[in-house]
C-alpha positions, 0 to 999 in steps of 0.5 A: 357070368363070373365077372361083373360087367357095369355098361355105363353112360347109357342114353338110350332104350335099346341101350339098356335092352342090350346091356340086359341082353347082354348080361350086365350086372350094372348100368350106369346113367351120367349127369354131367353137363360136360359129358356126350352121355349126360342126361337130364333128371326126366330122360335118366327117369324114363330110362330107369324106371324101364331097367329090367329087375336084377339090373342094379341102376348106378347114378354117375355124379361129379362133385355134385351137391346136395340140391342136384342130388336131392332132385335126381334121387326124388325122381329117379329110381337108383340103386347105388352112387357113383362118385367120379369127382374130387369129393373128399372121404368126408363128402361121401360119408355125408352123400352116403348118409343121406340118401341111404344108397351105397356109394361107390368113389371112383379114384384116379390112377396113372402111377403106383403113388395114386394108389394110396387113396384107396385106402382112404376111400376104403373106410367110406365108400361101399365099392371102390372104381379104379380109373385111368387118371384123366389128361391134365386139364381134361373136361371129362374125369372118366370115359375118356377111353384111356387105359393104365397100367394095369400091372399097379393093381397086380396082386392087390388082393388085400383090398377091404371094399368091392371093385371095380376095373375102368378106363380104357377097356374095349372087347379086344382088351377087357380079357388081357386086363382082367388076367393082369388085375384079377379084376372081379368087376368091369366098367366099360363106356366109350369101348363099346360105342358107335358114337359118343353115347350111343351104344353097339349092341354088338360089341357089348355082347362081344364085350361081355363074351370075352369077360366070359372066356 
């Protein structure tokens, strides 16, 4: 598959079956209390520890510490960090240095003027998650199934990390916002959901196919 598709907040073992299935190149398990995918440290264990080879195992955080951290990483087997909060470059060269993992920061977008942290979060971060701005006074900082306009992200090639297109994507869009932001890499969550934090097997087959067409 050309483009890399990341499944994330999954909860469940026929999840992952189905992202695998569905030629996934990432899953993603979130701890957050407030979030309908949020999973405790032992559930997000026994989930990945099952996580077929190939399969890159991403931590979703928000403006977690060090002590919530250091107990997920003792026990579950992960591949990258994911940042989805408001931690500062500072922060996550610190997370980044201390658990050895590349990190990905999931920066916010609703206008042009939100893109200049790109820059700043390029110098740090290993990948770089490019989101729909949440609501004001949201309770979620992603997986809102909010898209934006992706025309801001047009011809920005220059980019010096990896990353990756979110918010909003469904298998009837996914196709359209590629073409539009020459996106290489796709995170999808609530598009292709039965119900908050159970997934459709179906739709990420579907989901995956149009990245593919």
């Amino acid at each position: 598959m050309a483009i890399a598709v990341k499944f994330c907040g999954l909860t469940r073992p026929e999840d992952v079956a189905a992202a695998h299935e569905a030629g996934a190149r990432y899953v993603g398990f979130v701890h957050f209390t407030k979030s309908p995918r949020h999973l405790e440290i032992e559930p997000m264990a026994a989930l990945a520890v099952d996580v077929p080879l190939g399969l890159a195992k991403v931590l979703l955080s928000v403006n977690a510490d060090d002590a919530t951290l250091d107990a997920i990483t003792a026990r579950v087997p992960l591949d990258m960090l994911q940042l989805h909060g408001r931690e500062s470059p500072d922060r996550v060269a610190e997370i980044k240095a201390r658990y050895g993992l590349p990190v990905m920061k999931a920066i916010g977008v609703a206008e042009a003027e939100d893109l200049a942290a790109i820059d700043a979060y390029s110098t740090v971060a290993d990948q770089l998650l490019i989101d729909a701005k949440p609501p004001k006074g949201a309770d979620l900082p992603g997986g809102n199934g909010l898209a934006f306009d992706w025309r801001l992200l047009a011809d920005r090639k220059y980019w010096t990390r990896p990353w990756m297109l979110a918010g909003g994507l469904t298998p009837d869009n996914v196709a359209d916002a590629v073409r539009l932001t020459g996106a290489k890499q796709v995170d999808v969550s609530s598009g292709v959901e039965r119900a908050p934090g159970v997934k459709d097997a179906a739709l990420m087959q579907r989901f995956s196919a149009a990245v593919r067409d």
